[in-house]
ZAKEVO-271595 format. One record per residue (C-alpha): residue in three letters; x negated, y, z. Coordinates in steps of 0.1 Angstrom, whole numbers, padded with zeros to 4 digits, always signed. Last residue first. Layout:
N
ALAXYZ
...
This chain:
84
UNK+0188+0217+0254
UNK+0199+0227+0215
UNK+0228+0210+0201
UNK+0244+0196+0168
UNK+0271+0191+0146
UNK+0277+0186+0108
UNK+0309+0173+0089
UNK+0313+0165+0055
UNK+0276+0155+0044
UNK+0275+0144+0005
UNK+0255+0110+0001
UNK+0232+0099-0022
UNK+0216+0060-0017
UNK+0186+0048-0030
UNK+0175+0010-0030
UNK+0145-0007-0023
UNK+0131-0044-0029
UNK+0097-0060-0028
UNK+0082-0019-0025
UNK+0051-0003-0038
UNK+0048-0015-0077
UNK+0086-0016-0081
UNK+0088+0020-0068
UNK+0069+0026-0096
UNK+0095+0040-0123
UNK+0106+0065-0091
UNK+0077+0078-0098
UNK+0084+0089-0135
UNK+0118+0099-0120
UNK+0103+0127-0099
UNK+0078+0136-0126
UNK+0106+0141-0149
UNK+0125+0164-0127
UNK+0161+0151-0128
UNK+0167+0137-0094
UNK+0154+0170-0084
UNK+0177+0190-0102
UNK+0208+0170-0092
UNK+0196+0181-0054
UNK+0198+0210-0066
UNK+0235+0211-0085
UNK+0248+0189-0056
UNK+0239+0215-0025
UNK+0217+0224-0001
UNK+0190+0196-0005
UNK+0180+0169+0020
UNK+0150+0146+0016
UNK+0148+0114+0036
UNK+0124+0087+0029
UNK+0129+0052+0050
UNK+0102+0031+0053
UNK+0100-0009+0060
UNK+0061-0021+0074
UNK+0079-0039+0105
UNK+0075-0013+0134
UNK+0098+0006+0111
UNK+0080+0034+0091
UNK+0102+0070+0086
UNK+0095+0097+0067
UNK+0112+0133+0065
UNK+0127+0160+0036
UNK+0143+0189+0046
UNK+0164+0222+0029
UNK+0152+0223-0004
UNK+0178+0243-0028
UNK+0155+0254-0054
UNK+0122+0230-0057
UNK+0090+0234-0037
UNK+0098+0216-0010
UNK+0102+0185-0033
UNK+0070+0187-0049
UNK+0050+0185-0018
UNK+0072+0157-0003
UNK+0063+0141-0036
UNK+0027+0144-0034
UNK+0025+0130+0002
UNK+0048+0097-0010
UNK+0023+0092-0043
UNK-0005+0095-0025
UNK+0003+0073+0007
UNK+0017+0041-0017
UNK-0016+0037-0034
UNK-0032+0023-0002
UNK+0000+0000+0000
């Protein structure tokens, strides 16, 4: 997974630089599996991200890093939170 690292650190870089960015964060299970969060304001930039060419070219090698993955989009609908 030494090429792995690389690829994930210059894809956070690129996301945060697109239109719409709002949070991106990385997760690794005690078990090797890792989650990749990235959270855009809206549809139309998030859309723009899923359609940057060297965003999908990546995602073309997800086969070479991962046994399986999948990729889910959602819409959030309802928001709450607190500050201590």
């Amino acid at each position: 997974m030494a090429e792995y690292l690389p690829v994930a650190i210059e894809m956070m870089k690129l996301a945060r630089t697109m239109p719409g960015f709002v949070d991106a964060k990385s997760f690794t299970a005690e078990d090797g599996e890792n989650v990749l969060i990235v959270t855009f304001a809206d549809r139309a930039s998030h859309n723009a991200w899923r359609d940057l060419p060297r965003h999908r070219e990546v995602q073309h090698l997800a086969a070479n890093f991962y046994v399986e993955w999948s990729l889910q989009v959602a819409e959030e609908t309802r928001s709450t939170s607190s500050d201590r």
